[in-house]
C-alpha positions in Angstrom: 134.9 390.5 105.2 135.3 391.2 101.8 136.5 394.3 101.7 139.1 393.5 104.3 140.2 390.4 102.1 141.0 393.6 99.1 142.5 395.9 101.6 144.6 392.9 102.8 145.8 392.2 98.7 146.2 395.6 98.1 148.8 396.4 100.9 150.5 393.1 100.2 150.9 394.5 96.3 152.0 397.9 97.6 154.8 396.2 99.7 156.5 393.7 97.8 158.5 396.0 96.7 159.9 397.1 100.1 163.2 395.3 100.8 163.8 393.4 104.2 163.9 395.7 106.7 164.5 395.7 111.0 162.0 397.7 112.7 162.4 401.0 113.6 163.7 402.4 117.1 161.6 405.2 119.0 164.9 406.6 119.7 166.0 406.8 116.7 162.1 409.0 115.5 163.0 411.1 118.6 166.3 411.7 117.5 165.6 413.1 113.8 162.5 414.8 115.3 164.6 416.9 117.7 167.3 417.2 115.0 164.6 418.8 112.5 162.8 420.8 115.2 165.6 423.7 115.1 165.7 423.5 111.3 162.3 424.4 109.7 164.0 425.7 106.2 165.4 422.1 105.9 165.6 420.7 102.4 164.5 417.3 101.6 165.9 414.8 99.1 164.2 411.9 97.8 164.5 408.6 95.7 163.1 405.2 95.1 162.6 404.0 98.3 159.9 406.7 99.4 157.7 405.2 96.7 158.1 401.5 96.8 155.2 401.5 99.8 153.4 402.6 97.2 153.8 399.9 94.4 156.7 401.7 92.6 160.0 399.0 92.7 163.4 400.6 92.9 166.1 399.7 90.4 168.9 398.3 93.4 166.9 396.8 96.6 168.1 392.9 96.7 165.4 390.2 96.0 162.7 393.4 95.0 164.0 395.9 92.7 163.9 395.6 88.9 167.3 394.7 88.7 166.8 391.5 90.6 163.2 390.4 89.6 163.8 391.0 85.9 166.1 391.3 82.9 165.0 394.3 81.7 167.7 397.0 81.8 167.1 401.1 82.6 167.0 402.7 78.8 170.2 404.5 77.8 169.5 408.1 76.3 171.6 407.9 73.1 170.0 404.3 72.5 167.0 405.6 72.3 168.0 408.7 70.4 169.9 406.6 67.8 167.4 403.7 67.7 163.8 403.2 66.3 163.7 400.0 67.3 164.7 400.4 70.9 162.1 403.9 71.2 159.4 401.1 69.5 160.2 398.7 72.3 160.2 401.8 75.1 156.8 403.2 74.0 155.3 399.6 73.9 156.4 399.0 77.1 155.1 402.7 78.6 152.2 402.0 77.1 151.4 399.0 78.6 152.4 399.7 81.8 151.1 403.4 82.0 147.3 402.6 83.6 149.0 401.0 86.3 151.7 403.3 86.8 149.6 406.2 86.5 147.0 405.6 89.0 149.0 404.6 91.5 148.7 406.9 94.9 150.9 408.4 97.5 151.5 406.8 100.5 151.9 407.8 104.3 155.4 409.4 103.9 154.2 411.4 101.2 151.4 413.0 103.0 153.5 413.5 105.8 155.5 415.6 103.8 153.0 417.8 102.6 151.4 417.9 105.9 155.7 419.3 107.1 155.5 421.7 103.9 151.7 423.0 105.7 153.3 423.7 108.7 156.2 425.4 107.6 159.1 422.2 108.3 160.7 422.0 105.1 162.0 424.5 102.3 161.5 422.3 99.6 161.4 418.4 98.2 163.7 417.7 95.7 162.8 414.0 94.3 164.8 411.7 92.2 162.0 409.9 91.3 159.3 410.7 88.2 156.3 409.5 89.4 154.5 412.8 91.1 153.5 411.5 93.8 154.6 414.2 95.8 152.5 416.5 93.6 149.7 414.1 94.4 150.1 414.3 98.1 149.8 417.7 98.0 153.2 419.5 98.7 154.0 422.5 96.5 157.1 423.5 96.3 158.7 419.8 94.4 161.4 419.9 91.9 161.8 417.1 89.9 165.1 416.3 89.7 165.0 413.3 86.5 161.3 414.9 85.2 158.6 413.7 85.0 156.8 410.9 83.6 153.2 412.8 83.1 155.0 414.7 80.1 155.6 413.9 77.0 158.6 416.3 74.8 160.1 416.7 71.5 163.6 415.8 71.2 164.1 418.1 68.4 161.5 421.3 68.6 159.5 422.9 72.0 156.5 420.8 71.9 155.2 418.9 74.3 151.8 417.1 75.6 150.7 415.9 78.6 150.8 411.8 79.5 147.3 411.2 79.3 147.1 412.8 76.0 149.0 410.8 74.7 148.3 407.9 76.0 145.0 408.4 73.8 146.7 409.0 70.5 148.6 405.5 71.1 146.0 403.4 72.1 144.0 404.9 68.5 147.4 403.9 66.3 147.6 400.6 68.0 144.3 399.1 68.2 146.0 395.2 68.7 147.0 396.2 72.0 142.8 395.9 73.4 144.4 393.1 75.5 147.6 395.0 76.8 146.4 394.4 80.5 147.3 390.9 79.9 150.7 391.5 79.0 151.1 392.9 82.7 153.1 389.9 85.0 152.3 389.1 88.7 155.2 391.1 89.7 154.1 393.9 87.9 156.2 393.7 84.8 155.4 394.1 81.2 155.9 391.2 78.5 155.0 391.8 74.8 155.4 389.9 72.2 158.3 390.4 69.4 155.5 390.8 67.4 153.5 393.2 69.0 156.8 395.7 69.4 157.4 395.4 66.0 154.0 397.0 65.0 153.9 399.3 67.2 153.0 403.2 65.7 154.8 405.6 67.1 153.1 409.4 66.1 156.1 412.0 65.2 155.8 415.6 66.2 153.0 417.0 65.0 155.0 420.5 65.1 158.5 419.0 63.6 158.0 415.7 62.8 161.2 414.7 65.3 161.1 411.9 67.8 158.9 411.9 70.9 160.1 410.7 74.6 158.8 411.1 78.1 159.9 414.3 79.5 162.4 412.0 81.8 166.5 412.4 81.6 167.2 408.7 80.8 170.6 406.9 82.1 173.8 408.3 80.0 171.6 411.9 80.0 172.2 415.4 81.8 170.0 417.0 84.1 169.5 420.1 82.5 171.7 423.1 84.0 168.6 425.3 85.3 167.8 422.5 87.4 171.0 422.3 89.0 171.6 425.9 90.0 168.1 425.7 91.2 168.9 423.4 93.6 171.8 424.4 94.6 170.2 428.0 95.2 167.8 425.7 97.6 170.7 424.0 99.3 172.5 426.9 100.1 169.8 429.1 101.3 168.5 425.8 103.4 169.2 425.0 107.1 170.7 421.1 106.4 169.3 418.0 104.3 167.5 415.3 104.9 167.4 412.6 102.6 164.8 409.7 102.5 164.8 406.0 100.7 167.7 407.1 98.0 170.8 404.6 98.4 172.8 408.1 96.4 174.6 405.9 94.2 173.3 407.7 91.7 175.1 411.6 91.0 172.9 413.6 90.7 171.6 413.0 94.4 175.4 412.5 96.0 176.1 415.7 94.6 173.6 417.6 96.5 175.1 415.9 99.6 178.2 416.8 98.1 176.8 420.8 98.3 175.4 420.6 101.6 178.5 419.3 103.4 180.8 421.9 101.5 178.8 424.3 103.6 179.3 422.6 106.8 175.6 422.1 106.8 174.1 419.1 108.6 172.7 415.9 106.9 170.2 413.0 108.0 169.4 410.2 106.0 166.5 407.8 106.3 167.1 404.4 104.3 166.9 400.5 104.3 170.5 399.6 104.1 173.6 401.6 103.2 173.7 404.6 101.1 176.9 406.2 98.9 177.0 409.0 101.6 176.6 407.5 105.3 180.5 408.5 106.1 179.0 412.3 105.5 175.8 412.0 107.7 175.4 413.3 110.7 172.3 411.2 111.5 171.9 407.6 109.6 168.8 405.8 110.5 168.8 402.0 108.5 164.8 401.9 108.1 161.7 402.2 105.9 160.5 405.9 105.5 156.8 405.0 106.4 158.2 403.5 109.5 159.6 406.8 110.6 158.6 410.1 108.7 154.6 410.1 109.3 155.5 409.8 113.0 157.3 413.0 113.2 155.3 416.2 114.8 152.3 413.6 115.7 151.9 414.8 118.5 148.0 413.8 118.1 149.0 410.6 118.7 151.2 411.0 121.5 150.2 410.8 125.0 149.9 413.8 127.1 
């Protein structure tokens, strides 16, 4: 009884991040089922809302995402290029919120991708987001669109170091944050005190001296050009596109839509609400991706 009473808290954490949502038609899983089945080199997209089942918010969902339930603003890069105060006030933050962040675990859609990429479904996952789950769930072939969070670059010379790392290096300069976890809200936020930011030690590079930042392109940033013709490589050697739980406000995602409909190539999208590109879809499905992608090629648990 126990047990079940901690499964019950945990998947009431994990979604109260998901916005409101209908429930999904059978229909509609049959229809993007049969719609992939003649395209096994398709490409797949994803953003935010792949990862809020899994504890993640999103920046945009009403009511849930970190626009709405806080104050707290996405970092601009040349803010925290320019300012020591602001990169004092990110790293704080990070570091606070990195245990939780860190171990948090792929959910149902994730796994069901990486069960596709096993049987030969998809080309590739391209993901907006930084979190690795995708990685965790297995699937190989993932590029990271923003970076990565697990990484930790030099703004100024080719060193870098991995999360964890220096996660370990922080929590030695900053021995007054022993009682970060309480600085963690209910909803998952992080509140420090003026105090505490101000005192924060930030290591240089041990290589340069120059500033250290997550291996993440920030707001006002540029995904670097490799990237891009990487993915565009992907989208034109793919079959179509099928995007999950990104709304594509964001340009570096609408673009690869963008790229896929200049080559009269087909596109589905799977999201909660309206997205930047639903004029261009050829399939729109309005629900939550755990709803709908880890019931595709079940057939175990279909009836005969």
């Amino acid at each position: 009884m126990r047990l079940g009473g901690v499964l019950r808290c945990h998947r009431v954490i994990r979604q109260q991040y998901v916005p409101q949502h209908k429930p999904v038609l059978e229909d509609d899983i049959k229809r993007l089922e049969d719609f992939l089945l003649s395209k096994p080199n398709i490409l797949v997209l994803t953003g935010a809302g792949i990862s809020t089942e899994s504890g993640i918010p999103d920046y945009r969902s009403a009511g849930v995402g970190l626009y709405a339930r806080t104050n707290h603003k996405p970092i601009q890069h040349s803010e925290f290029v320019k300012s020591a105060s602001v990169r004092k006030r990110y790293w704080a933050r990070n570091f606070v919120g990195w245990p939780n962040f860190s171990s948090t675990q792929p959910n149902s859609s994730h796994h069901a991708l990486a069960r596709f990429e096993r049987e030969i479904r998809l080309q590739s996952v391209v993901t907006q987001n930084v979190d690795r789950l995708h990685t965790k769930a297995g699937t190989k072939s993932v590029i990271e669109v923003h970076g990565s969070g697990y990484v930790v670059k030099c703004l100024s010379c080719d060193y870098r170091c991995d999360r964890h790392e220096f996660q370990s290096i922080l929590a030695t300069l900053n021995p007054m944050f022993k009682d970060a976890p309480d600085m963690i809200r209910p909803d998952g936020d992080v509140e420090i005190p003026l105090d505490y930011i101000e005192n924060f030690h930030i290591p240089p590079c041990p290589q340069c001296g120059g500033h250290l930042k997550p291996e993440i392109v920030f707001f006002g940033d540029s995904v670097p050009k490799d990237r891009l013709e990487t993915i565009a490589r992907m989208v034109y050697t793919s079959d179509g596109l099928l995007v999950l739980g990104s709304s594509l406000l964001v340009f570096s995602g609408y673009r690869i839509v963008l790229q896929t409909k200049d080559l009269k190539l087909p596109v589905a999208i799977v999201n909660i609400g309206e997205t930047r590109a639903d004029h261009l879809a050829d399939i729109k499905i309005s629900a939550k991706c755990g709803d709908v992608i880890p019931k595709l090629f079940d057939f175990s648990n279909r009836e005969a």
